[in-house]
C-alpha positions in Angstrom: -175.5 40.6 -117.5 -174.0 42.8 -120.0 -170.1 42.0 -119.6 -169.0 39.6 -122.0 -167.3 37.2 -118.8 -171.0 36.9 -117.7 -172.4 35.6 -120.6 -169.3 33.2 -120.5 -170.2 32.3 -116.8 -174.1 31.7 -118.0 -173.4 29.7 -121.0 -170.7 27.6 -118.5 -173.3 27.0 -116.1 -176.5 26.1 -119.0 -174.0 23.8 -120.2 -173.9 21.6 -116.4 -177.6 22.3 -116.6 -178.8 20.8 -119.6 -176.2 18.0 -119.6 -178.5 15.9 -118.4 -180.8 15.6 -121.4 -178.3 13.6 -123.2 -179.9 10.5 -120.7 -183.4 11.1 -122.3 -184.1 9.3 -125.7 -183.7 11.1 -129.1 -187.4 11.4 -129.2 -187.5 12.9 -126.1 -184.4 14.9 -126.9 -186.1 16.7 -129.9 -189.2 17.3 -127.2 -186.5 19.0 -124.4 -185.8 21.1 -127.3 -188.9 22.4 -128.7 -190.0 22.8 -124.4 -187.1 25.2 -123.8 -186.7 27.3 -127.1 -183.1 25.5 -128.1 -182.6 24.9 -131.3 -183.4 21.7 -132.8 -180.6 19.7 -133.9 -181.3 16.0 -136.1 -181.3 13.4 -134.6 -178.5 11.6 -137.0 -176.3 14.8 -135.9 -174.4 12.7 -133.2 -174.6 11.0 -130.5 -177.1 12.7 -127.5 -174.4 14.2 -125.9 -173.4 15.7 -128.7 -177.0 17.0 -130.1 -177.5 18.6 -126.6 -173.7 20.1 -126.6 -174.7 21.9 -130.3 -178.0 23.1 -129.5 -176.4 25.1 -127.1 -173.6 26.7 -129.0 -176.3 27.9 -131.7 -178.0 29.7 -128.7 -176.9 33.2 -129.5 -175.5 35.3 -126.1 -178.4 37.5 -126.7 -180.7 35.0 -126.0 -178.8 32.8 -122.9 -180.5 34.7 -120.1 -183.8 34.0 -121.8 -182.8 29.9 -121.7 -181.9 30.2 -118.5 -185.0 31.5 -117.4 -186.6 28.8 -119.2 -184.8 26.2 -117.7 -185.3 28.1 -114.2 -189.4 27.2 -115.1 -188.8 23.5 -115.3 -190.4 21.1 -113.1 -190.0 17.7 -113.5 -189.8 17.7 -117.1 -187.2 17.0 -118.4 -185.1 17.7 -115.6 -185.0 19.5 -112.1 -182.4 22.0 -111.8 -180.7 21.3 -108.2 -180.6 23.9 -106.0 -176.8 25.0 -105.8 -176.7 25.2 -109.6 -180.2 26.9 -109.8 -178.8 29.6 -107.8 -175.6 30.3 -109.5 -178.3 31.1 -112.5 -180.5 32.9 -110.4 -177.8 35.0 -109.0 -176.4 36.3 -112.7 -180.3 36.8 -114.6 -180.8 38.9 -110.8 -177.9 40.8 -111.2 -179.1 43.2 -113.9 -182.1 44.3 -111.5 -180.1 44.4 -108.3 -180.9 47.7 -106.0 -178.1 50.0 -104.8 -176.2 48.4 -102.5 -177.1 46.9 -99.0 -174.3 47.3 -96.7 -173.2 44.0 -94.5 -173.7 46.0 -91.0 -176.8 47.4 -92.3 -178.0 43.7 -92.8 -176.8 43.1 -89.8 -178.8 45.5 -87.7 -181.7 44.9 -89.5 -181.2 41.4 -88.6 -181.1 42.4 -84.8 -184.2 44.2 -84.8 -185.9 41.3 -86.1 -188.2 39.1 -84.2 -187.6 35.8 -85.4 -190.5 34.5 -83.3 -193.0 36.8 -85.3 -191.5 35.8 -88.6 -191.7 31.6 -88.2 -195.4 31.5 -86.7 -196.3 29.5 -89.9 -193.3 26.5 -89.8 -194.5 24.9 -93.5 -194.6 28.6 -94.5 -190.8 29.7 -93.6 -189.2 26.6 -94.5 -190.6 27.2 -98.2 -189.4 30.9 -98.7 -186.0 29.9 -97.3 -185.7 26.5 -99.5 -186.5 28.7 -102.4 -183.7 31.4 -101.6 -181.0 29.3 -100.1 -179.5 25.5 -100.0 -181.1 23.7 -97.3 -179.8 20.3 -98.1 -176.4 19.0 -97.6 -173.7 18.5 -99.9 -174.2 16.2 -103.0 -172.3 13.1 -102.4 -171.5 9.8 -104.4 -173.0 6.8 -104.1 -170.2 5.4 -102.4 -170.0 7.8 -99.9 -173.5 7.7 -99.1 -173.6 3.9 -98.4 -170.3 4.4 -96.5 -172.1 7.2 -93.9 -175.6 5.0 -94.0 -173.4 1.8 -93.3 -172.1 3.6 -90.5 -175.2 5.0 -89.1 -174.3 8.6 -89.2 -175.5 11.1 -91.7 -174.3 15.2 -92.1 -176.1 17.4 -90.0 -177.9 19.5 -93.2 -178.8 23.3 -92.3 -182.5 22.5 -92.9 -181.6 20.5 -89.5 -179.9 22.6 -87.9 -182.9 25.2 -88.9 -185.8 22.4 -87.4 -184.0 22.4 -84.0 -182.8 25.7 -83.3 -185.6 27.8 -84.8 -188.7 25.6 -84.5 -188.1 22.9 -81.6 -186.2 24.7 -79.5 -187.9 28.2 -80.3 -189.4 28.6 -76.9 -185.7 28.5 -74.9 -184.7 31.4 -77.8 -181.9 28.9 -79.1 -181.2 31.1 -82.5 -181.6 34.6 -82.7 -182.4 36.2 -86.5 -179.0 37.3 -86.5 -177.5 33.5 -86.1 -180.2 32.3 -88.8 -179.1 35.2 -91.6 -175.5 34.4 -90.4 -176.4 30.1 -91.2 -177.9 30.9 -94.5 -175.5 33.1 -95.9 -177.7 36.5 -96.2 -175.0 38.5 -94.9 -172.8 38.1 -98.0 -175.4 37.1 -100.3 -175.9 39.3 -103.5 -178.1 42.4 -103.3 -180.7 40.7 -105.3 -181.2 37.5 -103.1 -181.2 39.7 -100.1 -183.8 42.0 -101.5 -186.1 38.9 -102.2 -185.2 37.2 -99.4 -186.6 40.9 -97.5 -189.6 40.6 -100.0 -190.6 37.5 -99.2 -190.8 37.8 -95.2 -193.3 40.3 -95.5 -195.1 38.6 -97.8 -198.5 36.7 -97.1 -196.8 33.7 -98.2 -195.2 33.7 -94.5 -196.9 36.0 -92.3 -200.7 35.6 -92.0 -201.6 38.9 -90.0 -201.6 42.6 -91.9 -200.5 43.8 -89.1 -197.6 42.1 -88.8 -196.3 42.2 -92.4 -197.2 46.3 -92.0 -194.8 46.4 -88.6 -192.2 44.1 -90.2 -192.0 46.2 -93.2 -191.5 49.3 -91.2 -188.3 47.8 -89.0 -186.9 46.9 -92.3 -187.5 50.3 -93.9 -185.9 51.9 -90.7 -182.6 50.5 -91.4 -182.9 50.6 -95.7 -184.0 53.9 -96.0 -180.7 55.1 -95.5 -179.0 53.2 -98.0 -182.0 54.1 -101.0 -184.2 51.7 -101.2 -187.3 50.9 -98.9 -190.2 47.8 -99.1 -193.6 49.8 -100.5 -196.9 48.2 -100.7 -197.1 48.3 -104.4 -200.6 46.0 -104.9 -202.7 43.3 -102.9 -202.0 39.5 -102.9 -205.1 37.5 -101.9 -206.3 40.6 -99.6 -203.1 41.1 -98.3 -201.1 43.7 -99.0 -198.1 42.8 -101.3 -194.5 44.5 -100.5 -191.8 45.4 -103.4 -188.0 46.5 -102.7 -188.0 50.2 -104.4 -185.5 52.4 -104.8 -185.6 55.7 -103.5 -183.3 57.6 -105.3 -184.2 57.6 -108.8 -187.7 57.7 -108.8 -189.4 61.0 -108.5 -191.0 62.5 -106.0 -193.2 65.0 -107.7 -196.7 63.5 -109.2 -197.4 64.8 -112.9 -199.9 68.1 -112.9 -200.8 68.2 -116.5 -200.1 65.6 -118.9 -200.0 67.1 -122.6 -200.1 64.5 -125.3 -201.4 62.9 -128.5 -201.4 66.4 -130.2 -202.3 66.6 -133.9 -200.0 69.5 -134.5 -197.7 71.8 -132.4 -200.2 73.3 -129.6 -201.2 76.5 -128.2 -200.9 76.8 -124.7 -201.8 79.4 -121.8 -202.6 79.4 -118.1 -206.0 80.0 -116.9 -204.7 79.8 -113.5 -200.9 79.9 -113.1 -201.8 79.6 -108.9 -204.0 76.2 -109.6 -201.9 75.0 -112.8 -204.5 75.1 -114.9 -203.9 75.1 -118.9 -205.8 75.5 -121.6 -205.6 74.9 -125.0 -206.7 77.9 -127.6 -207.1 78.2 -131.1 -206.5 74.8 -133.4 -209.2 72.1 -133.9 -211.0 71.1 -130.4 -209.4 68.0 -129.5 -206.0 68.4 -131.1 -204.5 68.2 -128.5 -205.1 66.1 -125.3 -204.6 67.1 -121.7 -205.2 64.3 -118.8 -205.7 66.8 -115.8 -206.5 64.1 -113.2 -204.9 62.4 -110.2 -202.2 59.9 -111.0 -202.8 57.0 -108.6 -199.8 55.6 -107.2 -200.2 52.6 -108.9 -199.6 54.5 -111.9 -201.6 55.4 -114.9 -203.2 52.5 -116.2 -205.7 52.2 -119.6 -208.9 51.8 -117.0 -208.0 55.3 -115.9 -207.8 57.0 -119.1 -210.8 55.1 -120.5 -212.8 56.6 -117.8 -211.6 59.8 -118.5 -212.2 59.3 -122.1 -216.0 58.1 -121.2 -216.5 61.1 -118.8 -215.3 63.5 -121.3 -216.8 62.1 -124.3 -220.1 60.9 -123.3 -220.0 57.4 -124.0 -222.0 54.4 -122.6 -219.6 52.2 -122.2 -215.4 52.1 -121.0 -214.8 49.8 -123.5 -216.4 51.6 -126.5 -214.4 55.0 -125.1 -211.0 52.7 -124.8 -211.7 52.1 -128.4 -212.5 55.2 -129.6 -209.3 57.0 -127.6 -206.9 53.9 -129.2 -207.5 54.9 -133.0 -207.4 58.7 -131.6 -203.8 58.1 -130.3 -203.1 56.3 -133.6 -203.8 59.4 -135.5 -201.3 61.6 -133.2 -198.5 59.2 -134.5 -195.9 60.3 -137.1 -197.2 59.3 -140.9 -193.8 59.2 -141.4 -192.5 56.8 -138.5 -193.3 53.7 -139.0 -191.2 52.4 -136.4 -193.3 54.7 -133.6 -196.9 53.1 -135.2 -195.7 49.5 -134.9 -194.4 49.9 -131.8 -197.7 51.5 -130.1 -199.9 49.1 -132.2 -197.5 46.3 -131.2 -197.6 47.7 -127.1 -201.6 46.5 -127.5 -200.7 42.6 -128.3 -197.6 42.1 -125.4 -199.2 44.2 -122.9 -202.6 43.6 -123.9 -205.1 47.0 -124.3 -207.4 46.1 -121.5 -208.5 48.2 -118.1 -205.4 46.6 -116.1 -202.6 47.3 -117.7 -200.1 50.9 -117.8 -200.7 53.4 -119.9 -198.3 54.0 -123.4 -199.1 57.7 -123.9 -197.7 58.7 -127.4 -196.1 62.6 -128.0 -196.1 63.5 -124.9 -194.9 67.1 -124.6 -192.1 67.3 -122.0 -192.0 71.2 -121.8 -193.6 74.0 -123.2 -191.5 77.6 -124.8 -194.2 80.0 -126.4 -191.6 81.9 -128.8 -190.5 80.7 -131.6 -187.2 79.4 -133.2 -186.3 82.9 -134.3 -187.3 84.9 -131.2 -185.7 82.3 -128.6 -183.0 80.8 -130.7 -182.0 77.7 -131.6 -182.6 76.1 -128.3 -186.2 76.8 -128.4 -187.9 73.8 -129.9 -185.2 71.0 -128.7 -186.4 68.2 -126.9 -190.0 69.1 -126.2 -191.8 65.7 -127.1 -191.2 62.2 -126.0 -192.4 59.7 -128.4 -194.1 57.5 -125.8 -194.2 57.9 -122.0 -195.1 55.6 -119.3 -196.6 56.4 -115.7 -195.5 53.2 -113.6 -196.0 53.0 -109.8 -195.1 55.3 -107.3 -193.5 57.9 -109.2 -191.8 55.6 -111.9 -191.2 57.2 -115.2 -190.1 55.4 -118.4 -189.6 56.7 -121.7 -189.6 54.8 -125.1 -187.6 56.6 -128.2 -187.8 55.2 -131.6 -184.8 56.5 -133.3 -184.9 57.1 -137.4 -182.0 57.6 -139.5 -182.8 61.6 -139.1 -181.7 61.7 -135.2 -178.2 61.4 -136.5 -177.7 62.0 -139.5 -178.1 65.4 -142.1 -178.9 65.2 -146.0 -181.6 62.6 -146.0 -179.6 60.1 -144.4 -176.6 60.8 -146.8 -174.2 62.1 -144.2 -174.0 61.8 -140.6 -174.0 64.5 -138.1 -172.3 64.2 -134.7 -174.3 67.5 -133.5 -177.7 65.8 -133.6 -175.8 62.8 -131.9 -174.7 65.0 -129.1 -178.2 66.5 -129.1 -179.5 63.2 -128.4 -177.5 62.1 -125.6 -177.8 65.6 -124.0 -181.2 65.0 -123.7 -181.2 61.2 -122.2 -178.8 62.6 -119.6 -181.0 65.7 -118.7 -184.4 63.1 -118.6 -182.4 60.8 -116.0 -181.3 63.7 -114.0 -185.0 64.6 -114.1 -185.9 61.2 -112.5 -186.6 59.5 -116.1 -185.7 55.9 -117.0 -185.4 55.7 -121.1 -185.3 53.3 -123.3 -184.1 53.3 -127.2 -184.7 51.6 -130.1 -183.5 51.8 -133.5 -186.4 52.1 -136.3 -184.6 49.4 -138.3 -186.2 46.9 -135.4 -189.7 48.0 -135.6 -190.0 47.9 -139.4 -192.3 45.4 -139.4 -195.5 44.6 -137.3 -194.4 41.0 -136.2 -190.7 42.2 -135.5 -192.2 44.8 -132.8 -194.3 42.7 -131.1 -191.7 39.9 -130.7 -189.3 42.5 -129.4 -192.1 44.1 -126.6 -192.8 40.6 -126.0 -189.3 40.0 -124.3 -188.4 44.0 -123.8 -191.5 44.8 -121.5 -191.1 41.8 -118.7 -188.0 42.3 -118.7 -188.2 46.1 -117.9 -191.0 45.6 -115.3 -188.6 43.6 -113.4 -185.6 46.2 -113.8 -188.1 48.4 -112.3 -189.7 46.0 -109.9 -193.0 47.3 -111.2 -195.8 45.3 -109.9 -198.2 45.1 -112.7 
């Protein structure tokens, strides 16, 4: 969604979507507005039409794919979005969080190995996932038209009919195979997003009623992904049943954390007690200077319940929510006097992803690696790149980090001058944390000056990188 022709496209398409408020009232109009975030324009401004038309120009492009997911949400008020158009939409706010590619043949095969008897055991159940993915209905037609094919008694065969006889009614003779029903919706040339939901939502307990059976499906799916990078993981539960997520299998790491070094109060001092077990310790310094989480990391990442319990464990405290306390103002005290950008960040992290046992962890100075010698004895290279500002653990192996850049990262002098070495230094070190199976994230100081301007921006940054990642949260 970044290219300039697809926020064209998007603003195209929101234009044929909210057309239709132009038949509500002004009252109503100035309502529509207010319910989907447009901008409100007076009602002596023009005519409906025209009201609606200039709302939307003063949407900026920034904030289209945010409108369109708003308009996605609608029910019945003001206006349903029909399903052709809703897809067009659906198919450019997807694109962004598509996964690598999923070959036609490979789509094909999978379809083969299907059992399409197994996946449509629940009829009310199938028909839903597919009239949410795909257009079921037939084509829209004028009024005129439609009395003219009534008049004659015939009507267009619609593929939801199609679907009723061949799959369902005539199920027992094997009329379709899974390969003929992919082929009749379209999933063969469908976008990698649609497909990957489409996969997502047959295994899901919305359609099939029997662990076993999601558990086996999954598994026939993931023989013929895997190849291609991406497989279906159980990444949480959904009433009891176990809840499947399209993951890709090349960038996330493999390797689970050992030793997690963070919220130090000054540079540490580190040595092995066991270099076979990977054991650290910290020596000399204040006791508690430095933090080292030495436990497990659950596949569902690190989340606040876990460190709370460490911290309770640790600390002797009665309670997990008197220890989550007491470790939050601790991490506060690890973070930069002079950055206020990094404090209203992390202080902002606890409003849009609210600071309770559920939620993923925001570790702040994290150390990434660890050189004894100094500057002089090592050279120059020593020091560079050895914190993170914030990291976060996310399910299976997932590992984002958040930057907060001041005017120092590139620039020399106080600010006066800039310096294309420190620039060079930074995007050295993004490319070596991807390499290293890191996702990272930027942002500029200037838009965390203030408290109210950081949580606005987590507010619409963190959803929106959950579902890049397809964390499950």
């Amino acid at each position: 969604m970044a290219g300039s022709s697809d926020r064209s496209v998007l603003r195209e398409l929101l234009g044929t979507a909210v057309a239709p408020l132009s038949d509500l009232t002004h009252t109503v109009l100035s309502q529509a507005f207010g319910r989907l975030g447009m901008p409100a324009v007076p009602e002596d401004a023009g005519s409906k039409r025209v009201r609606v038309e200039q709302s939307l120009l003063q949407v900026p492009d920034t904030e289209l794919p945010r409108l369109a997911q708003r308009v996605l949400q609608q029910q019945d008020f003001p206006f349903p979005v029909r399903p052709p158009l809703r897809h067009h939409l659906e198919d450019l706010l997807w694109a962004a969080g598509a996964p690598p590619g999923i070959p036609k043949k490979a789509r094909r095969e999978l379809a083969r190995a299907l059992s399409l008897w197994e996946l449509t055991q629940n009829h009310d159940r199938f028909l839903h996932l597919l009239e949410r993915l795909w257009v079921l209905g037939g084509p829209d037609l004028s009024f005129s038209e439609l009395n003219a094919l009534l008049l004659n008694g015939t009507r267009p065969a619609t593929l939801r009919d199609l679907i009723e006889k061949h799959v369902f009614r005539n199920r027992d003779d094997g009329d379709w195979s899974t390969e003929q029903l992919f082929e009749s919706l379209g999933a063969f040339e469908t976008g990698d997003a649609r497909f990957a939901r489409f996969l997502e939502g047959l295994v899901s307990a919305d359609v099939l009623l029997d662990e076993h059976l999601q558990e086996k499906t999954a598994s026939t799916i993931n023989d013929h992904l895997r190849a291609h990078g991406i497989e279906l993981r159980q990444t949480g539960k959904d009433g009891g049943y176990p809840l499947f997520t399209l993951v890709s299998i090349r960038l996330h790491s493999s390797r689970k954390p050992k030793n997690i070094i963070f919220a130090s109060l000054g540079k540490p001092d580190i040595r092995f007690r066991s270099s076979v077990d990977n054991d650290i310790e910290i020596v000399g310094g204040r006791p508690g200077a430095t933090l080292v989480y030495d436990r497990e990391i659950p596949d569902e990442g690190l989340r606040w319940r876990d460190l709370h319990r460490w911290w309770q464990d640790t600390h002797g405290f009665n309670s997990e929510s008197d220890a989550g306390e007491d470790l939050y103002q601790r991490l506060l005290r690890s973070l930069p006097g002079n950055s206020l950008g990094q404090r209203n960040l992390f202080t902002a992290y606890r409003t849009a992803r609210p600071f309770c046992a559920d939620d993923l962890a925001l570790l702040p100075e994290v150390w990434l690696h660890w050189d004894p010698k100094t500057v002089k004895e090592r050279g120059p290279e020593a020091l560079l790149r050895s914190r993170m500002n914030f990291l976060l653990l996310l399910p299976f192996g997932q590992r984002v980090v958040l930057e907060v850049d001041g005017v120092q990262h590139y620039t020399r002098d106080e600010g006066r001058a800039p310096d294309t070495a420190k620039y060079a230094d930074l995007v050295a070190a993004d490319r070596d944390l991807k390499l290293r199976g890191y996702e990272v994230f930027r942002f500029a100081n200037d838009e965390l000056k203030r408290p109210e301007d950081a949580e606005k921006l987590l507010l619409r940054f963190i959803p929106d990188m959950f579902s890049r990642l397809s964390a499950i949260l």
